[in-house]
N, C-alpha and C positions, 0 to 999 in steps of 0.2 A: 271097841277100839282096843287093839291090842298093847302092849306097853310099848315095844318097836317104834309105834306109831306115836305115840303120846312124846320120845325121848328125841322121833326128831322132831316133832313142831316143836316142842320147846325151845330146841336147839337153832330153828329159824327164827323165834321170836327174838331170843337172846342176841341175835346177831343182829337185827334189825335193829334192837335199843342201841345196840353198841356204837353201830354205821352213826345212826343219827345224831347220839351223842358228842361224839368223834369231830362228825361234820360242825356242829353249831359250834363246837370250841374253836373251832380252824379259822373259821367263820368271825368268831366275835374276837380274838387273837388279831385276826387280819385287820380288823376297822378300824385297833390303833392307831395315831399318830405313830412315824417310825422317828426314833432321838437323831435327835442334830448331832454330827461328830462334837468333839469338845476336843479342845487345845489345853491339852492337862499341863504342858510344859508353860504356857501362858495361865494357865483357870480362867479363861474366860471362851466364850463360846463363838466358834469362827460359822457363820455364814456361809453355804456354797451360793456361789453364781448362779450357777446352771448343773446341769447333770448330762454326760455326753456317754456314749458310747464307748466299750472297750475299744473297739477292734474300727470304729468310724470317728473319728472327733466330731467332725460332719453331723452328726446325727445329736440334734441337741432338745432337753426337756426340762420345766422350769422344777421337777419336781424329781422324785426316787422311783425309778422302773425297770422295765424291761427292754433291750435293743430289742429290732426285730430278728437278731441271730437267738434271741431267749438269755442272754445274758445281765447281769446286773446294773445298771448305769453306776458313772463313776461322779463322785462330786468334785466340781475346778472351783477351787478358792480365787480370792481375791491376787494372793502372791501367785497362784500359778498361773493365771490367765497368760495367755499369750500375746505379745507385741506385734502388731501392723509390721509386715515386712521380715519379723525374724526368725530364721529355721534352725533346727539343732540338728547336728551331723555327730557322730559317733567317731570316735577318734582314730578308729579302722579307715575307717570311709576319710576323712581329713587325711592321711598320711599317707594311701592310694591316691586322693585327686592331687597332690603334692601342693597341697597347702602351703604358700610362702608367707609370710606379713613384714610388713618396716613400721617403724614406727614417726609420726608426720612430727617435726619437729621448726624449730625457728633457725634460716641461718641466710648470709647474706647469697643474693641471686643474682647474676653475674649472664644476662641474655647473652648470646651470640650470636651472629644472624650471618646465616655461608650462604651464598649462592656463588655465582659467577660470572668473569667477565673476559672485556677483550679489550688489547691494548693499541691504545691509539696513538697518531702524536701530540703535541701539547701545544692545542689551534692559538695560546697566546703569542707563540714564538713560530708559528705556522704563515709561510709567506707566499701567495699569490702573485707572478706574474704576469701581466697583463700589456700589451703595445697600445699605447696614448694615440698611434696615427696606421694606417694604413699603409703596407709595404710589403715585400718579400725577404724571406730568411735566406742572405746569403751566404752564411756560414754558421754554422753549428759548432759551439764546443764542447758541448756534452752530450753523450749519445744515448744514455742512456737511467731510467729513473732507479735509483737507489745510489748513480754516482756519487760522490762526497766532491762538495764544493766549497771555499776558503773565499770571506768579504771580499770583494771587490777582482775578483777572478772573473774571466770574461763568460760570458754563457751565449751572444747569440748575437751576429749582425746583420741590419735591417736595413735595407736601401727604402725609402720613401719620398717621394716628389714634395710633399709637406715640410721634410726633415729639412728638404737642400733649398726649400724657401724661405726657410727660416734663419738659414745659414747666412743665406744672401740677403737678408733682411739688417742682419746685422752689421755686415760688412758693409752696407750701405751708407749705415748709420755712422759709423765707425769714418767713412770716408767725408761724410756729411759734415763729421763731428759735433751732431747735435747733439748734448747728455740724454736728453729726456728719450729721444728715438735708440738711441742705444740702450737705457735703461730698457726703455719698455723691450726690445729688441734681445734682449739679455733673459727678464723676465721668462718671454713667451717659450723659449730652448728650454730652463729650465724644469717649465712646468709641463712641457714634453718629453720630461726624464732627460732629460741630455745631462752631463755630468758637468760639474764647475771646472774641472779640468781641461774639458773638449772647449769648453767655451773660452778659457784663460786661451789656450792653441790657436783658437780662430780669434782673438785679440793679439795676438801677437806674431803669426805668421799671415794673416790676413786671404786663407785658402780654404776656401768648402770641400768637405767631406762628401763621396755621396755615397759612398756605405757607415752606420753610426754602430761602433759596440757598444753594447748593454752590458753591464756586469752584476753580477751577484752582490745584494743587499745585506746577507748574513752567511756567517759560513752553518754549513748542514749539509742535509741531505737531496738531492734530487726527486720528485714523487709527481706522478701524473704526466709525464714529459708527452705533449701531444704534438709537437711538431718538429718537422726533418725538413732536410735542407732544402730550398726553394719550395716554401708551404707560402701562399697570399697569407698574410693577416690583418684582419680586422680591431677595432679595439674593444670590442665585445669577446676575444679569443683567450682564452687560456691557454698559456702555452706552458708553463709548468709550474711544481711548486716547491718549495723550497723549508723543510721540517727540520728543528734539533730533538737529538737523540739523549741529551742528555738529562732530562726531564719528561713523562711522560704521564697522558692520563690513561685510567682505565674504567672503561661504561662496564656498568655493573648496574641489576634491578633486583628490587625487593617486593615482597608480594605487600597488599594492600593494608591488610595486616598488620607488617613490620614497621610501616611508615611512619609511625609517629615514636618510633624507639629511636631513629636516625638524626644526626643532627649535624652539626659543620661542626667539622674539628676529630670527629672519633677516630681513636686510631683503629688501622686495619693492617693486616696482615693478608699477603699473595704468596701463593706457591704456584708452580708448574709442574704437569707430570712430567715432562722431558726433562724435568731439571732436580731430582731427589734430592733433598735435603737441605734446599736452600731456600730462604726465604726473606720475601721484601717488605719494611714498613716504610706505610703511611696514613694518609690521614684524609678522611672526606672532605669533599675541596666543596664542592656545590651540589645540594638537591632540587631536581628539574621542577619544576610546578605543575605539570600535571602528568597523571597518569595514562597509561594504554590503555585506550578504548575495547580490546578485543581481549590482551593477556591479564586485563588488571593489576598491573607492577611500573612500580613507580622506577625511574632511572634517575641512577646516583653517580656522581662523576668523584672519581679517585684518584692522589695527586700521590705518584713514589718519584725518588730519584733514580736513576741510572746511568753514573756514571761510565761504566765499564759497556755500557750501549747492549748487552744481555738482551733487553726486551725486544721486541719488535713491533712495529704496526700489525694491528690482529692476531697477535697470539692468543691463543683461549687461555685464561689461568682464575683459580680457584681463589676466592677472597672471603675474608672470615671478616664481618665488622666489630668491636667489644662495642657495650649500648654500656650506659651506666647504669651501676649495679646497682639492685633494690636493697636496703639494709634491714635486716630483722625481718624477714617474711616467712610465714608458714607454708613450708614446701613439702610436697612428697613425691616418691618416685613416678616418673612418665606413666610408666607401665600401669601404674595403680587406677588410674582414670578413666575410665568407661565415656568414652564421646560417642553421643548422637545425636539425632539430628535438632532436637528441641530441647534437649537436658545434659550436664554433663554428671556421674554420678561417680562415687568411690565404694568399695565394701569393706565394712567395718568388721574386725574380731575383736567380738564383746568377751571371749573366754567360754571354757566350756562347753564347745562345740558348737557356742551359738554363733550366729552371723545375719547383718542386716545393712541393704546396700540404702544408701543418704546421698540425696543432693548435693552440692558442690557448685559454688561460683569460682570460674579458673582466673587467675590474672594471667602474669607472662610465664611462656611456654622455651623454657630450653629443651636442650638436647638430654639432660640426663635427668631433669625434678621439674616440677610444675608449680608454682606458687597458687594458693588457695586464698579466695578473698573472703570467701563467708560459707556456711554449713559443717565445718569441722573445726577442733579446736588441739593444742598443741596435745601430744600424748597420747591422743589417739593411734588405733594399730588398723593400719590397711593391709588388706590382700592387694596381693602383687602378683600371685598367679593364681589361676584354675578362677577369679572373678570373673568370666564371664558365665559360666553355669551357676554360682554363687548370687547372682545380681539374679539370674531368669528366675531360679527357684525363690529368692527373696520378695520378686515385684509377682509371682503367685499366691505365695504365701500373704502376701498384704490384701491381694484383688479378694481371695475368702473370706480375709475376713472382716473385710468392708461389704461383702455382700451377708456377712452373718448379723452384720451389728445392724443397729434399732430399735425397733420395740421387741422387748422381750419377751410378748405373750405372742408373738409370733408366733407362727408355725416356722422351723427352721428349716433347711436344705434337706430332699429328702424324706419329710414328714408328710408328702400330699398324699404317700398309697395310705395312713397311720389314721384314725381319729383323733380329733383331740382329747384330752384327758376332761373326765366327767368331773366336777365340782363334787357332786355325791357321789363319788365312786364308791365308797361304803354302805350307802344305801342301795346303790343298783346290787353292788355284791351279797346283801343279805337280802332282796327280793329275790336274786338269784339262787339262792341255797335254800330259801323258802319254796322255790318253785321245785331244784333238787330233789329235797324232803319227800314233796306230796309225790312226783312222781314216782320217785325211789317208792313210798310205801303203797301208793294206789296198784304197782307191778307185783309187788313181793307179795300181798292182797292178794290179787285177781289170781297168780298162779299160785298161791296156798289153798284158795274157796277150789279151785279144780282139782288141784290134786289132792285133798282133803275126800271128796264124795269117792273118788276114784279108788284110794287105800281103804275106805269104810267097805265099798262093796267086796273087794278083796279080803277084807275081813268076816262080812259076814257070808262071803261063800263059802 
């Protein structure tokens, strides 16, 4: 063997010790326990939770390792853990989605409840005429309904065979001179509407009428006027009616809802769009007892005056009611409240671009704040806009990690393609570099024994 020969096996040997040297340090280095971080600003030693991935949070291990990206696991302490429900947004991202917030405070609540109505006349002073007997209209004096009519103005005369029996009943009596046949005979005229007047004339001229005027009961207006001259009537018949204008109600309904905010007495306010600028109070007169079966709204009757006669039967006009005011309630703006169909929620900013949307019990609901009965408390800051992507990303945020939490030797999200982590991992890993070892030197062996006879023959040729 030439010296050539002798300077490289040496120089294979030498690398072999080295390899294997090399390796078992790496090796028994590795089997350490790795040190727990330390809280030098406290001196005392913080505990991780769990250990997650850089780039997945997702991806969770009770212990120090590798993602499957090969990267280092990170340790989440106790203070970093993350809240059921809470995301952190970056203040770029906050100032693009245009982030608003108010702040929920105490102040008094002042419902108002608008819908709308329509004006009627006022059925207390609303009069019904009706004929006591059977006869024909021989003369009409009013021809027409919305006429205006003044007490005791004539409105309509009625021949009746009944009327001129009655007549003659009297005059009888009268001739008779019996009181009692005249009383009763005086009576019966009367309660056939006949007037004290007609009757004084048939006492004292002793002559039957056989056409009888009727006159008006109250002055007003004319309404329903259903019959014209030479009409038969019955005393089932309607023949007109007789409204004042100068009091009126107005039907108005409120949803089912509203109804227990309404009471006798609130004042209300009515406007008209045909009439800009003006406006009329008054005050709820009566609420109906029950509700519509089809709209679910309850009807409310509203008593204004009128004396200038403005209003009309059936005009449409717009009615605000004031409810009495809540005092001292936590309220925040409409907007801020997230309704559906089994919860109602709000989104809270906690600061620092964090945010997490909370339950909410609503009391009463205005037009511009919402009163809160229970889940928030004064000082708190809601979003008022861009909540609704805020509230989906938050009840995401919560669903993972209600499906992370439990037992923590779990396998987490993610961890089915992984193993679990070996108890002896130090010991599989120095069987392993054991196995290493021999194969490393049974190879480095096998092709030195053959290239060894190979350079020998070389040599001795």
């Amino acid at each position: 063997m030439n010296s050539s020969n002798r300077m490289i096996i040496v120089a294979l040997l030498a690398a072999m010790a080295g390899a294997a040297v090399s390796y078992l340090a790496l090796e028994t280095g590795a089997g350490q326990p790795s040190p727990e971080p330390v809280d030098s600003g406290a001196g005392a030693e913080r505990k991780p939770l769990y250990w997650v991935a850089p780039m997945d949070p997702a991806y969770r291990r009770d212990g120090p390792g590798k993602s499957p990206m090969g990267m280092d696991l990170v340790p989440v302490y106790a203070d970093d853990a993350p809240v059921a429900g809470t995301i952190s947004i970056s203040p770029e991202v906050v100032n693009n989605l245009g982030v608003r917030t108010a702040r929920a405070g105490h102040a008094q609540l002042a419902a108002e409840i608008r819908t709308v109505g329509y004006v009627q006349y006022d059925e207390d002073h609303l009069v019904h005429i009706h004929p006591r007997v059977e006869g024909w209209i021989e003369k009409l004096y009013v021809k027409a309904s919305g006429d205006p009519v003044v007490a005791g103005e004539p409105l309509y005369e009625l021949y009746s065979p009944q009327l001129v029996n009655a007549q003659e009943e009297l005059l009888l009596a009268l001739k008779r001179d019996n009181p009692r046949l005249v009383a009763a005979a005086e009576d019966r005229l009367l309660a056939l509407q006949i007037s004290p007047d007609l009757v004084a004339e048939l006492r004292r001229d002793r002559r039957v009428r056989q056409s009888v005027t009727f006159r008006a009961p109250q002055s007003g207006v004319v309404d329903n006027l259903n019959i014209r001259e030479g009409f038969f009537v019955m005393p089932g018949t309607t023949l007109m009616s007789i409204g004042v204008l100068e009091e009126v109600w107005v039907e108005a309904e409120v949803f089912e809802r509203q109804a227990p905010l309404v009471s006798v007495g609130l004042p209300v306010t009515m406007t008209l769009d045909y009439l800009p600028g003006r406006e009329w109070q008054g005050t709820v007169d009566y609420i109906y007892p029950s509700l519509d079966e089809k709209n679910r709204t309850l009807r409310v009757r509203l008593r204004f005056a009128n004396a200038d006669r403005i209003l009309k039967p059936n005009m449409f006009a717009q009615v605000t009611i004031r409810t009495h005011p809540v005092e001292d309630a936590l309220v925040v703006p409409r907007e801020a409240v997230i309704r559906t169909g089994n919860q109602d929620r709000v989104v809270l900013a906690l600061g620092d671009g964090r945010f997490r949307a909370t339950a909410v019990e609503l009391g009463r609901v205005e037009e511009q704040f919402v009163e809160i009965r229970d889940g928030l408390e004064a000082g708190a800051n809601v979003v008022v806009s861009a909540q609704f992507l805020l509230d989906s990303e938050s009840s995401k945020s919560a669903d993972l990690l209600r499906m992370q939490s439990g037992d923590s030797a779990s396998v987490g999200v993610g961890d089915a393609a992984l193993p679990p982590a070996d108890p002896g991992g130090g010991a599989s890993r120095q069987h392993t570099g054991h196995d290493m070892e021999h194969d490393m030197g049974h190879d480095m062996g096998h092709d030195m024994g053959h290239e060894m006879p190979q350079q020998a023959g070389d040599s001795h040729d």
